[in-house]
C-alpha positions in Angstrom: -29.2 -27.3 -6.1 -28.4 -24.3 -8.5 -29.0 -25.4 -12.0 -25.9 -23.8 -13.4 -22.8 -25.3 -11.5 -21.4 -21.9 -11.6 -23.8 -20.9 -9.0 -22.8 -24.0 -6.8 -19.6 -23.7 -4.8 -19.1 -26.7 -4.2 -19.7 -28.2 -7.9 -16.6 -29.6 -8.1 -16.2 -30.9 -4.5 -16.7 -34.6 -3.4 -18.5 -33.0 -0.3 -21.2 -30.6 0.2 -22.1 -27.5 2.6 -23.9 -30.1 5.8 -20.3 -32.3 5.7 -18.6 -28.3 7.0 -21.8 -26.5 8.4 -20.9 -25.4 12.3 -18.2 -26.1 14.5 -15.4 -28.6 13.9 -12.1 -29.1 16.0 -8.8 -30.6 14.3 -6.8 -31.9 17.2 -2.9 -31.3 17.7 -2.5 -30.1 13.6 -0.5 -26.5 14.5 2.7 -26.0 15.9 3.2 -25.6 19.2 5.9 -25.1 21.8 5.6 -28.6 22.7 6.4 -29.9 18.5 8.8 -32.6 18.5 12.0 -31.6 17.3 15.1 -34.2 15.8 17.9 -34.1 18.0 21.6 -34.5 17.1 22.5 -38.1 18.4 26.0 -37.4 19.3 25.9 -34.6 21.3 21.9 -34.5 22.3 21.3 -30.8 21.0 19.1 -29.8 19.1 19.7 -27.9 15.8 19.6 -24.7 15.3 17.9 -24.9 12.1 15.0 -26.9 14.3 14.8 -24.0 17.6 12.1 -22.0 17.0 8.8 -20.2 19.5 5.3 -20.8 18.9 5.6 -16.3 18.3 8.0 -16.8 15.4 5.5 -19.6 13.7 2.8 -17.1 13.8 5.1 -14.2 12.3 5.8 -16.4 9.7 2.6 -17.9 9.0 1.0 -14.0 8.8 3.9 -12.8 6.9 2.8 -15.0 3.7 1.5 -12.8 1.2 -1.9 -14.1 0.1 -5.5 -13.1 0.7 -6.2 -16.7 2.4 -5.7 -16.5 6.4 -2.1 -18.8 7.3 -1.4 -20.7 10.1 1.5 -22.4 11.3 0.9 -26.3 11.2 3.6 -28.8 12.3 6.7 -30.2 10.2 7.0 -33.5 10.6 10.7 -34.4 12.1 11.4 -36.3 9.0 10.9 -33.4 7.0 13.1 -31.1 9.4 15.9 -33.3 9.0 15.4 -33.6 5.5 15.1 -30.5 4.1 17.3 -28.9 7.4 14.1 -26.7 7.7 11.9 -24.9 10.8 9.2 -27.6 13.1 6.3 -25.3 11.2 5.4 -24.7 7.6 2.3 -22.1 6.5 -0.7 -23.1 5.0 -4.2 -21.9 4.5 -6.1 -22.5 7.6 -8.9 -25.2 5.7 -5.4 -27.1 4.6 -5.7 -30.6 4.3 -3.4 -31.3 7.0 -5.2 -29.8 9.5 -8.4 -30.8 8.5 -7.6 -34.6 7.9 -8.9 -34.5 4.3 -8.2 -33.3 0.2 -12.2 -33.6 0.3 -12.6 -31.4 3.5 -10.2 -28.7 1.9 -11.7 -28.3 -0.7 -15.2 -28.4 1.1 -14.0 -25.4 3.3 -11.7 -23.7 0.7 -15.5 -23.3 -1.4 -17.4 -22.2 1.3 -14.8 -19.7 2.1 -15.2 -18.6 -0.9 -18.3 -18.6 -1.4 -20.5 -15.3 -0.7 -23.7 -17.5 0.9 -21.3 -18.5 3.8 -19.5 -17.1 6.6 -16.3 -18.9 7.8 -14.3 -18.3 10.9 -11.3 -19.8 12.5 -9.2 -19.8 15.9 -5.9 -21.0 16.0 -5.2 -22.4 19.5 -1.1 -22.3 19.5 -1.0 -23.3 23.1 -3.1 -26.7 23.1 -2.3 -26.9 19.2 -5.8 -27.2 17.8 -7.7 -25.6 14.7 -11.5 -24.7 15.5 -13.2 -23.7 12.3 -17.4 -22.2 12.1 -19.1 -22.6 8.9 -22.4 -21.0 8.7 -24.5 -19.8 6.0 -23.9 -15.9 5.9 -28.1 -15.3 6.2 -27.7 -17.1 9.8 -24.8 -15.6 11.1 
């Protein structure tokens, strides 16, 4: 352990390097073309404000302006009829939606950050999973 926490990137996180070190898979967190969508009860469509392709998510997603990778994770139907928004929102890839945890976020958000590791992602639109690699950058 470094002995100034300035050193450590993961001072301030509940978790350390070993709990995001190699290859984890997040199960059904992005949107796919398969995301349930609310339908209108009286005449069985589904609104317009709720249509949208797995291609448009992705647009979106890498249209955010940010240095942090995006991908398109799933709205919740509550919040599409709520807020009368799209079945995807953006978010950094490491977000805690997809990766189950505020603790894992921030564990993956520091080594992502961090110089001494290498982190790596693949967005799989078509089954709907999240695959992230953490390694340390002098192993990679």
């Amino acid at each position: 352990m470094p002995e100034n926490p300035d050193d450590d990137p993961f001072h301030d996180c509940e978790l350390g390097p070993d709990a995001v070190l190699g290859t984890r898979t997040f199960h059904d967190v992005l949107f796919t073309d398969d995301t349930e969508t609310p339908m209108n009860v009286l005449t069985g469509e589904t609104p317009a404000h709720s249509q949208a392709t797995v291609k448009e998510a992705k647009e979106f997603a890498a249209s955010i302006d940010t240095d942090t990778p995006q991908i398109a994770l799933l709205a919740s139907v509550e919040t599409q009829i709520e807020t009368q928004s799209k079945p995807y929102t953006s978010a950094a890839f490491f977000h805690f939606k997809a990766t189950g945890s505020l603790e894992r976020h921030r564990a993956y958000h520091a080594a992502y950050e961090a110089d001494a590791f290498a982190v790596d992602f693949e967005a799989d639109y078509a089954s709907g999973d999240l695959t992230i690699t953490v390694d340390r950058a002098n192993e990679s």
